[in-house]
C-alpha positions as CSV (number, residue, x, y, z in Angstrom):
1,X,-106.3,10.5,79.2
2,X,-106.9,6.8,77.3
3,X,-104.1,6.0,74.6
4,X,-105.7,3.8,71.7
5,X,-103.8,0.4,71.3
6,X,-103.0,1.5,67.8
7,X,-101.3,4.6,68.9
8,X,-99.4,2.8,72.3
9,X,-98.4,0.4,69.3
10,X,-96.8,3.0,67.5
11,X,-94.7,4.3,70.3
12,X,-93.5,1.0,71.5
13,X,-92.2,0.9,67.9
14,X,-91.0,4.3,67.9
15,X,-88.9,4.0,71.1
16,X,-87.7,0.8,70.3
17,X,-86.4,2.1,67.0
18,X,-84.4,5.0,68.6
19,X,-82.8,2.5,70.9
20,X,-82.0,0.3,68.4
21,X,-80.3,3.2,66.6
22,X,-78.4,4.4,70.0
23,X,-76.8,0.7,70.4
24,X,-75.9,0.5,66.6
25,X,-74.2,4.6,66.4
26,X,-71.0,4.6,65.8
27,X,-68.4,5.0,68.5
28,X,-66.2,8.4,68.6
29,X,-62.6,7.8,70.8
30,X,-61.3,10.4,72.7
31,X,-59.4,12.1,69.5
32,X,-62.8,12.9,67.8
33,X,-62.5,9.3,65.8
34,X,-65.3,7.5,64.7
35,X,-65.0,4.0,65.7
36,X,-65.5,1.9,61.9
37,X,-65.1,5.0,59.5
38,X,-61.4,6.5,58.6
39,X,-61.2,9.7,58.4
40,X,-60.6,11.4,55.0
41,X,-57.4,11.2,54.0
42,X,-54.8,13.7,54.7
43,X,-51.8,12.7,52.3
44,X,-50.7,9.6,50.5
45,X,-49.5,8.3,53.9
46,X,-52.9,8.4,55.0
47,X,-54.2,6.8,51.3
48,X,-51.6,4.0,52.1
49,X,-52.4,3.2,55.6
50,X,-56.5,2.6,54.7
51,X,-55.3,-0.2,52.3
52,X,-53.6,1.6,48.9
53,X,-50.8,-0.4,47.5
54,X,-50.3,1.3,44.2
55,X,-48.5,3.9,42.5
56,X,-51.5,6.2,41.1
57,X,-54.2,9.0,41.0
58,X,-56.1,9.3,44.8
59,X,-58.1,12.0,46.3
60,X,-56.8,13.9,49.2
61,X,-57.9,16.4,51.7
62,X,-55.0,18.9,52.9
63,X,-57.8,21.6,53.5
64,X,-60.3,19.7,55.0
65,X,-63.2,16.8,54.6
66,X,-64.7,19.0,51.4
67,X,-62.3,19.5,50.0
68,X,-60.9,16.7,48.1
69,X,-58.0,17.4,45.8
70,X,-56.4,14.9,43.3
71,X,-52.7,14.1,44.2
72,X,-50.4,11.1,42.2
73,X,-49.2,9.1,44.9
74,X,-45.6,7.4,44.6
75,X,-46.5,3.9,46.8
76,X,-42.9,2.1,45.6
77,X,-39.7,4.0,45.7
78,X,-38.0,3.8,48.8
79,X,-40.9,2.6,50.9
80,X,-43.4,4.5,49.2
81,X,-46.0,6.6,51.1
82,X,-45.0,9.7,48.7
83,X,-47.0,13.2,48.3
84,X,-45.7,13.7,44.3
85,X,-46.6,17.8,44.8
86,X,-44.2,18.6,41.2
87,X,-44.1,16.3,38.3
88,X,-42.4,16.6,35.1
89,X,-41.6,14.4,32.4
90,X,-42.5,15.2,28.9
91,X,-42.9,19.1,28.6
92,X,-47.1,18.9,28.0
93,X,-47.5,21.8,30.6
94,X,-46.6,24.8,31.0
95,X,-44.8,25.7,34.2
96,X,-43.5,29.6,33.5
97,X,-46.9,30.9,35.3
98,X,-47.6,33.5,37.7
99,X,-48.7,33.5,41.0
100,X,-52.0,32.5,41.4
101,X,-51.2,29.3,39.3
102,X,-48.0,28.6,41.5
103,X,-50.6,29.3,44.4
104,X,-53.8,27.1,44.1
105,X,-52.1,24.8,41.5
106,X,-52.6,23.4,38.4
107,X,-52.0,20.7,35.8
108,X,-53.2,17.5,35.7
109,X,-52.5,14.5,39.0
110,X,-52.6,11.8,36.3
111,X,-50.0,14.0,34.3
112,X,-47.7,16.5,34.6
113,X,-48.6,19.0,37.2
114,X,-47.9,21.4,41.0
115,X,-50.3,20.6,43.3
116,X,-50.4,24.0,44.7
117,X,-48.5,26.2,47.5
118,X,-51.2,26.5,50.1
119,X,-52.0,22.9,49.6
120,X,-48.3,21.9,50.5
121,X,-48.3,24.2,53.1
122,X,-51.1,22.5,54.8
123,X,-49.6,18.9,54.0
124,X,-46.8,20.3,55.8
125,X,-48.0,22.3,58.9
126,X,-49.9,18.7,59.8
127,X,-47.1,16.6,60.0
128,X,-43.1,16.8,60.0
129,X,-42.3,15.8,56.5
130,X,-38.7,14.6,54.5
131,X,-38.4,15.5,50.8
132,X,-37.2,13.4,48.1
133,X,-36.1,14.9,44.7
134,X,-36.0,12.4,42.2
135,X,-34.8,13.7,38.7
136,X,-33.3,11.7,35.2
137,X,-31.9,13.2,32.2
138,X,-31.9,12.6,28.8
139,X,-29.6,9.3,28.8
140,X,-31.5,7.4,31.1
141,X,-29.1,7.9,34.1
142,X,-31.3,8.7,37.7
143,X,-30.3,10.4,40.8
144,X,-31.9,11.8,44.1
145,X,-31.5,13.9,46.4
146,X,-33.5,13.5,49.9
147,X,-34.5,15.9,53.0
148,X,-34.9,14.9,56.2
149,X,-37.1,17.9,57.0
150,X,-39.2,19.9,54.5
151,X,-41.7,22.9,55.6
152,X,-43.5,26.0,54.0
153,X,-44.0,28.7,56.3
154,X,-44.7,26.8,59.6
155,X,-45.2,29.6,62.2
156,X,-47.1,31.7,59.6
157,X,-50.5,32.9,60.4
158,X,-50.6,34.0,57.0
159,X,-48.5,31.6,54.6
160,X,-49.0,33.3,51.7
161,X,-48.2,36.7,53.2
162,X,-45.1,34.8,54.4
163,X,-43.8,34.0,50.8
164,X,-44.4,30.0,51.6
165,X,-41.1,30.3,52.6
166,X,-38.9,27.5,52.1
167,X,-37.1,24.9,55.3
168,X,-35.1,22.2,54.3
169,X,-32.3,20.2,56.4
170,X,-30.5,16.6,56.9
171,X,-29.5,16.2,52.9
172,X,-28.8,13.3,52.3
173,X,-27.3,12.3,48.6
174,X,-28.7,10.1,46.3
175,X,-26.0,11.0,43.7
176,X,-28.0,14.4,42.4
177,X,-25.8,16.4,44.8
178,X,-27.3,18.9,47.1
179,X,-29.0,22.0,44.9
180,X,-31.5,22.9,47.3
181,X,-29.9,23.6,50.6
182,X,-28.7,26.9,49.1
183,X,-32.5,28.2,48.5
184,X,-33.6,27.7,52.5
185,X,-35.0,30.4,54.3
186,X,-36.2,32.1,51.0
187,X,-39.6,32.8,49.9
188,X,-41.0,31.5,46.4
189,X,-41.0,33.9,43.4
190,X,-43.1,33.9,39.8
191,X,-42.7,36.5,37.2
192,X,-45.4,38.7,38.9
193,X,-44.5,38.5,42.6
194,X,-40.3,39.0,42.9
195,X,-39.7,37.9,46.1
196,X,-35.9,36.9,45.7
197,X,-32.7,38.4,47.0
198,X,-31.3,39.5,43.4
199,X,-31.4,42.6,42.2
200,X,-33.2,41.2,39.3
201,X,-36.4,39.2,38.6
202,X,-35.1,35.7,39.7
203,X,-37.5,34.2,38.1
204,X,-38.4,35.7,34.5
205,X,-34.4,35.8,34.2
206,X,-34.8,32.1,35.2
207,X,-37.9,31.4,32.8
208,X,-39.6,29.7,36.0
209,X,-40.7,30.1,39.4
210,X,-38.8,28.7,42.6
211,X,-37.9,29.9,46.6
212,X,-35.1,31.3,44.4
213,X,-32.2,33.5,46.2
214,X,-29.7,35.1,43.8
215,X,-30.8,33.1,41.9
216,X,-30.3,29.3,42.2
217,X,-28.8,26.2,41.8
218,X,-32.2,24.2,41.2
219,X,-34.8,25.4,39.0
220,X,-37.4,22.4,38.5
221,X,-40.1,24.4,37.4
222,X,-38.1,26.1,34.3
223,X,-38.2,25.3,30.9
224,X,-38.5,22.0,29.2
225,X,-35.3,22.5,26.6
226,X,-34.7,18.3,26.5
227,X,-30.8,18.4,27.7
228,X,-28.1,20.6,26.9
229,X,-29.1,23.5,26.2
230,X,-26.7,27.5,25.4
231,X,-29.1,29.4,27.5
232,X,-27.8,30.5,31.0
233,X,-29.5,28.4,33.8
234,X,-33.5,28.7,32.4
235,X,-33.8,24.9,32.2
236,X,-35.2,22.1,34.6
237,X,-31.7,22.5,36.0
238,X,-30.4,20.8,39.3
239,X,-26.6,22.8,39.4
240,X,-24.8,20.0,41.5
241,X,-25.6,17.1,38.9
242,X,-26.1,18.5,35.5
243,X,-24.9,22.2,35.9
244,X,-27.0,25.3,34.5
245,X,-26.8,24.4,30.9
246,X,-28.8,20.9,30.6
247,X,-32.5,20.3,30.9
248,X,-33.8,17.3,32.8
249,X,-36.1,14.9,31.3
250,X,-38.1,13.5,34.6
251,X,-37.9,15.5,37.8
252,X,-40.6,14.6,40.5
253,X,-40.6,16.5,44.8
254,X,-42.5,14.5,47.3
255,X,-43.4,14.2,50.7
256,X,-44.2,11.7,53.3
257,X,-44.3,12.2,56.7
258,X,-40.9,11.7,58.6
259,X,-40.2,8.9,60.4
């Protein structure tokens, strides 16, 4: 069978076209990498490392490459690299919701906001992780408190089913005192899903929801009552700095992976 020129033409063309396409297809390494193209980002770690320098709003992906989720990420204190996954500063949102808000998230990343318990479980099954709690009051005065280790849940099939239970270890102090060590190894409690040790409803006693025990000595995600306040312990309350009567004004947790 005779092949036109026209046609023999064409598949010259053709083949020379798919080679040119094989020589110029992006490499993958043996970890599944594509040689030229990052990844998507899995934290603010990963956001710094591709070139971010900046405190600001970026787009994450805890739970895979579709689905991007908007995070603040703190690029300055202490080295930077920060996952902000609770931020507080002015009292515009709401934080006494139930579970499903405590679960998927909510608020704005360019505001106040929780990123989301599954989401910080993932951020923390990926990669050992520190915590930093960075909290100010009413009359300007700042402390922190840091974690060398910080995990939800990490041999859970089923995190969720697991309470997101809380790990924390190696506190070191930042002059905030150390409110959090006491609530490890407990699972996280709202209004609808008590989960505490008390005999009571940690949390609507506590106007809040936290990994609380019976109850707490930190309760970042209570009320916004700006300072001193005569209600029992239902404030943004870190015990160890500012006792169970005062409110804070700023209170931010992040993660970054651990060095």
């Amino acid at each position: 069978m005779q092949v036109s020129s026209a046609l023999f033409s064409r598949l010259l063309l053709i083949l020379a076209t798919v080679g040119m396409a094989t020589l110029q297809a992006p490499k993958a390494d043996q970890k599944g990498k594509v040689e030229g193209i990052s990844p998507p980002p899995l934290d603010c770690d990963d956001v710094h490392k591709q070139g971010a320098e900046s405190d600001g709003v970026y787009l994450i992906y805890p739970g895979g490459p579709h689905n991007p989720i908007p995070v603040y990420c703190d690029m300055t204190t202490d080295g930077g690299k920060w996952t902000v996954f609770q931020k507080r500063f002015n009292g515009s949102v709401a934080f006494f919701r139930g579970w499903n808000d405590y679960k998927l998230g909510f608020g704005r990343a360019d505001g106040e906001y929780w990123l989301g318990l599954q989401h910080i479980h993932l951020l923390t099954l990926k990669k050992t992780c520190e915590l930093r709690v960075d909290l100010e009051d009413f009359e300007n005065s700042t402390a922190f408190a840091k974690y060398a280790e910080f995990s939800l849940s990490p041999n859970a099939i089923n995190a969720e089913e697991d309470g997101y239970t809380l790990y924390v270890d190696g506190f070191t102090d930042g002059g905030a005192g150390d409110s959090l060590s006491y609530h490890s190894g407990v699972k996280f409690s709202t209004f609808d899903r008590d989960q505490d040790l008390y005999v009571q409803n940690c949390a609507a006693l506590s106007s809040g929801a936290f990994w609380f025990r019976a109850c707490h000595l930190a309760n970042l995600n209570g009320l916004y009552l700006q300072g001193s306040h005569v209600t029992y312990a239902n404030g943004i309350n870190w015990a160890q700095w500012k006792g169970l009567y005062y409110s804070l004004r700023r209170s931010e947790m992040k993660i970054r992976p651990a060095a």
